[in-house]
N, C-alpha and C positions, 0 to 999 in steps of 0.2 A: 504493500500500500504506500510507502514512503517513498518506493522509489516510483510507481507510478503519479502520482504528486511533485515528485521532482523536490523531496525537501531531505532527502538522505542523511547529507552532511547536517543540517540542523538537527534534528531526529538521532544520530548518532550520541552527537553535545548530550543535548536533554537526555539521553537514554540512559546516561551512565548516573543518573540516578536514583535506578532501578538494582535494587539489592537481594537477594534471599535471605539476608537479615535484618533484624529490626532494633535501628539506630537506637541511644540512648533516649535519646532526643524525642523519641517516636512513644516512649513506654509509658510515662507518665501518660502523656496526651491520650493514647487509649484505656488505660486501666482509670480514667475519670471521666470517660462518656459512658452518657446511663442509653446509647444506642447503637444498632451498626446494620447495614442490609447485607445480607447474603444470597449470593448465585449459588442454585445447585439444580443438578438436572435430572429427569422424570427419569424412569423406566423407557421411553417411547426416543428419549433427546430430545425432549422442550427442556425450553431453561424457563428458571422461576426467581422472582425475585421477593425473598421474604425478610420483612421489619423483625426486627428482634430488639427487645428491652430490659430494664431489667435495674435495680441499685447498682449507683455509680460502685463499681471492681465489680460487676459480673462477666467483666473483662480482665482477664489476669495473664501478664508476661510471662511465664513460666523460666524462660531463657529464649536468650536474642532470636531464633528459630522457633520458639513454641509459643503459641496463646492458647488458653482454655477458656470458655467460653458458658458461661447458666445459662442453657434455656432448656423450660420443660417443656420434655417432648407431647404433652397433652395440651400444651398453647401452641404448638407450634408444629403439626403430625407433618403438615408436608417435607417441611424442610426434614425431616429424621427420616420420613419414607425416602424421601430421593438419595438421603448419603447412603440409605442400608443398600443401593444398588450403585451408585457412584461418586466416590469419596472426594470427586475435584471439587474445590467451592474458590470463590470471589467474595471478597468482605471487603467492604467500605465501612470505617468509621467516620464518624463526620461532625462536626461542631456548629451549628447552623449562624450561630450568635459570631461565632468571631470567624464562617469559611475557612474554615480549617479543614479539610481532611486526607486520610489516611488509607492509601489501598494496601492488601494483602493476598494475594491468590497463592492457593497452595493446597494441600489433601490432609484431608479430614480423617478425622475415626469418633467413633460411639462410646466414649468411656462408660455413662451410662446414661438412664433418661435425663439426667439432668443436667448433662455436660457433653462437649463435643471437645476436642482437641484439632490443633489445625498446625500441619510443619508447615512454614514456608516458607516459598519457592522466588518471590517477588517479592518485594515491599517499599514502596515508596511514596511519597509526599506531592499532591497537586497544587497549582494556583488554585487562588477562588473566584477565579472567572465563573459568571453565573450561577454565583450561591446569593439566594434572598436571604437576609440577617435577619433569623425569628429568637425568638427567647421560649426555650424550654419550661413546662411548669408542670406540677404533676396534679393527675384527675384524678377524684373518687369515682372509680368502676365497680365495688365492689357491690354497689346495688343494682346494677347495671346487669341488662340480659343480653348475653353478648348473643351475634347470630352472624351465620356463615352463608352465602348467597353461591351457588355454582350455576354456571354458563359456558354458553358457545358462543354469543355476542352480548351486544353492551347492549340493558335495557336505556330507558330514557334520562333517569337518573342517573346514572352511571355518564352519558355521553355530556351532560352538561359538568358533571365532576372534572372530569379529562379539557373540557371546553375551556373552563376557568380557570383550573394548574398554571402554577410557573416553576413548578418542579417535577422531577419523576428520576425514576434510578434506571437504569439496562446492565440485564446481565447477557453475556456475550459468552462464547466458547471458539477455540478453533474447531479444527475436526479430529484432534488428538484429545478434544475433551478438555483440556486445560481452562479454566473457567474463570472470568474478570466481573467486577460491575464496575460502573461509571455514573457517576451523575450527572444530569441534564435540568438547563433551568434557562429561564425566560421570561418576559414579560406575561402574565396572564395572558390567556388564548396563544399565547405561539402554537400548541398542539393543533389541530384541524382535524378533526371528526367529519371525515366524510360519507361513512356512513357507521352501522351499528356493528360491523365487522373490521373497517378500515380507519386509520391514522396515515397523520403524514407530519411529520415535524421535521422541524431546519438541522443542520450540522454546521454549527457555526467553528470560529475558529478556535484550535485548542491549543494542548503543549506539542504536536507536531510530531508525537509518537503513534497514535493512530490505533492506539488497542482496541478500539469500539469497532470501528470502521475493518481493521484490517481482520478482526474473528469474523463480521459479516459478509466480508469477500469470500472468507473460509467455509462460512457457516452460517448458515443463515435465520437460525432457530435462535431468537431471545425470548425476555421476560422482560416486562415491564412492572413495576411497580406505584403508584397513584399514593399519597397520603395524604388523610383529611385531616389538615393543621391542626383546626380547629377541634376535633371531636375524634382525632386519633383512631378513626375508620383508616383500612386500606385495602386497596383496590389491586391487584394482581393481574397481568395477562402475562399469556403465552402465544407464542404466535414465531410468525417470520419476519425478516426483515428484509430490503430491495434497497442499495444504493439508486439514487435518481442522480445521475451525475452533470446533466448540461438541465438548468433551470433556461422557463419561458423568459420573455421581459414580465407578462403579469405575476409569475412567481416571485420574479425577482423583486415587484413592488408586495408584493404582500407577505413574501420572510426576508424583512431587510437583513444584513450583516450574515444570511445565509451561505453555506460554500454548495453546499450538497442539499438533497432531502430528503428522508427516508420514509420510504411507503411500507407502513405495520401492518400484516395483514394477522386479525386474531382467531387464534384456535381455543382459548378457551379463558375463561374470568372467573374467579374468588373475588368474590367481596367480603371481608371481616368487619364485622359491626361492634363495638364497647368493647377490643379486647387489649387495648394499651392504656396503661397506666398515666403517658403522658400525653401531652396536647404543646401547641408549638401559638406563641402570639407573634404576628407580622410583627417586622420592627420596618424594614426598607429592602427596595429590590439592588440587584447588584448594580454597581454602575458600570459593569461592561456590557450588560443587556443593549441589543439594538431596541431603538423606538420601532 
């Protein structure tokens, strides 16, 4: 992907700070967010992208290669179903208040329901080009009936959910399975819900390594993830992805600061209704967002 782009040499620079171990620098910062989304893939090879929560250290450094990880496998069966058949996963942790975050890809195991372990194999640190700054707070759920929605397309609320986002996560794979997520973020409405099956969202410009892009050339099965700020709902697809590589001029007026754009086609949607703890208050959007 880097070389068909023609940014090899740049991509090179930035790549070398891409590590299999995790900086000093890096351990604090995760073992104090109380979040992190994780890529892991079906039985079938869909990818999924699942929120996970939990009291700040239910992230714990083990050593510069290990993090262990609380989550119980009866809040969370997807993500434990898909490791018991394929141990690659993508972790992002992320700090939404100060854009901060933190990828990880590497292979998993089951220590027990209530922990997962992950060696890794990448670990490095992103700009925060298009993170909105919200402030974390935590909900009483405990009176709360949570409820799990499954699908093949998006109902109606669902597609105005995705309409109004200025966030969402992708998890990506090559075809060896090796598994990333990435965060995507934008002005309200950058998504476009063209119908109750299809999306189409911009590729704007990144750090010029291209992992989103360059697994979707490989492979074309993500997961998208949706989180309702405000009420700590989230919204799950699976599906495909299709580089759109030469935009109209009307495209080009309507995803400004676009390079690319990618057409989601979905196979399947979770909705989780009252099952996180916390909730997210807007503070301001990023200022590298295009208008």
């Amino acid at each position: 992907m880097q070389s068909i782009l023609g940014v090899s040499k740049s991509a090179n620079l930035v790549g070398r700070v891409i590590q299999p171990f995790i900086k000093e620098s890096f351990q604090f910062f995760m073992e104090s967010q109380p979040m992190a989304v994780i890529g892991s893939t079906d039985t079938e090879g869909y990818l999924w992208s699942s929120l996970v929560c939990g009291d700040r250290g239910f992230i714990r450094v083990i050593d510069d290669r290990t993090i262990r990880i609380h989550i119980k496998e009866q809040e969370n069966d997807l993500l434990f179903s898909n490791l018991k058949s394929n141990l690659n996963v993508g972790i992002i942790v992320i700090e939404f208040s100060t854009r901060i975050r933190i990828r990880i890809n590497g292979v998993a195991n089951i220590l027990d329901d209530e922990t997962i372990e992950v060696k890794t194999e990448q670990v490095y640190g992103n700009c925060p080009k298009y993170i909105q700054s919200r402030q974390i707070k935590l909900n009483n759920v405990d009176d709360l009936t949570t409820l799990t929605l499954y699908g093949r397309n998006l109902n109606n609320n669902q597609r105005t959910w995705i309409e109004w986002a200025d966030t969402f996560f992708i998890s990506s794979s090559n075809s060896l399975g090796k598994t990333d997520v990435s965060h995507r973020g934008g002005q309200a409405g950058f998504v476009n819900v063209l119908n109750e099956m299809t999306l189409l969202f911009p590729d704007y410009v990144g750090n010029m390594m291209f992992n989103t892009l360059g697994n979707i050339f490989d492979n074309s099965k993500t997961g998208l993830l949706f989180i309702d700020f405000q009420e700590g709902h989230t919204l799950q697809l699976t599906g495909d992805s299709k580089i759109i590589w030469d935009l109209t001029e009307e495209e080009k007026v309507k995803y400004p600061g676009a390079k690319r754009l990618i057409e989601y086609v979905i196979s399947g949607v979770i909705e989780n209704q009252n099952v996180q703890k916390y909730s997210w208050d807007f503070l301001n959007y990023s200022p590298f967002n295009p208008k």
